[in-house]
N, C-alpha and C positions, 0 to 999 in steps of 0.2 A: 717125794721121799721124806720120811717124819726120819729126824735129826734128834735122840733121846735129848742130845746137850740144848736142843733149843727147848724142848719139853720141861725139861726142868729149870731153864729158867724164865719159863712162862710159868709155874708153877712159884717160884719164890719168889718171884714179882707178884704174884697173886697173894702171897702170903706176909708181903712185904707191905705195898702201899695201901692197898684198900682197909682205913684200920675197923669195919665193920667185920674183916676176916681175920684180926689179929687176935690177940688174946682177950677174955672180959674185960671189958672197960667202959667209957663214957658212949663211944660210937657202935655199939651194939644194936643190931635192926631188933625192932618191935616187931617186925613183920616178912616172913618170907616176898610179899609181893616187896618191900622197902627194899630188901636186900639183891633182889633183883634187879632193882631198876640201879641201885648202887652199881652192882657187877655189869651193867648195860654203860656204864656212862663211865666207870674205870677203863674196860676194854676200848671205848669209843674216843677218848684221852689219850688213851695209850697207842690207839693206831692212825690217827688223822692230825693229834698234837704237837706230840712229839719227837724230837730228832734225833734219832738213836746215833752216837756217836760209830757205832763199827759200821752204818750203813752210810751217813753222811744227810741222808733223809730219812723219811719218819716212814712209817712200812706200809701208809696207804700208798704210797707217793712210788715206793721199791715195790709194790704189785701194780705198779700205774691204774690206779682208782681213783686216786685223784693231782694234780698239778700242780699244790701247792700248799704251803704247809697252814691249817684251820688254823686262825682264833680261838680262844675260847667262849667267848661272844658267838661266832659263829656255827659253834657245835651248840651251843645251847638254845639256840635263834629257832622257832617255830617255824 
C-alpha cells in the first residue's frame, strides 16, 4: 500500500538534498546521463547509508536487503 505522506516526503527529499535538483546554481548537471548517475547514487545514500530516525535503521535494513548499516567507502567500492 503507497502512503501519499510517505510520497511526498520522498519527493522533498528529492527536492531537498540532491542540489543538482535544486534551483540554478554551481551543481547543475551538464548532462542528462551526469544527472542520472547523481539521482542513482542519492537514492543509493539514502537507502543503504542512512538511519532514519522514525525507523531506528536505514530502510535497506527495514526491507531486510541488507544487515547492516553501509559505509560510504563501501557504496562506492567496485
Amino acid at each position: 500500500m503507497i502512503c501519499t505522506s510517505r510520497v511526498d516526503r520522498n519527493n522533498l527529499t528529492m527536492r531537498t538534498y540532491p542540489r543538482r535538483l535544486t534551483r540554478s546554481n554551481l551543481g547543475f548537471s551538464e548532462s542528462v546521463e551526469n544527472l542520472k548517475h547523481a539521482v542513482a547514487l542519492h537514492f543509493a545514500h539514502y537507502g543503504s547509508c542512512r538511519i532514519r530516525r522514525s525507523l531506528g535503521v536505514t530502510p535497506a535494513m527495514e526491507a531486510v536487503m541488507r544487515d547492516y548499516v553501509w559505509t560510504l567507502s563501501e557504496l562506492l567500492a567496485p
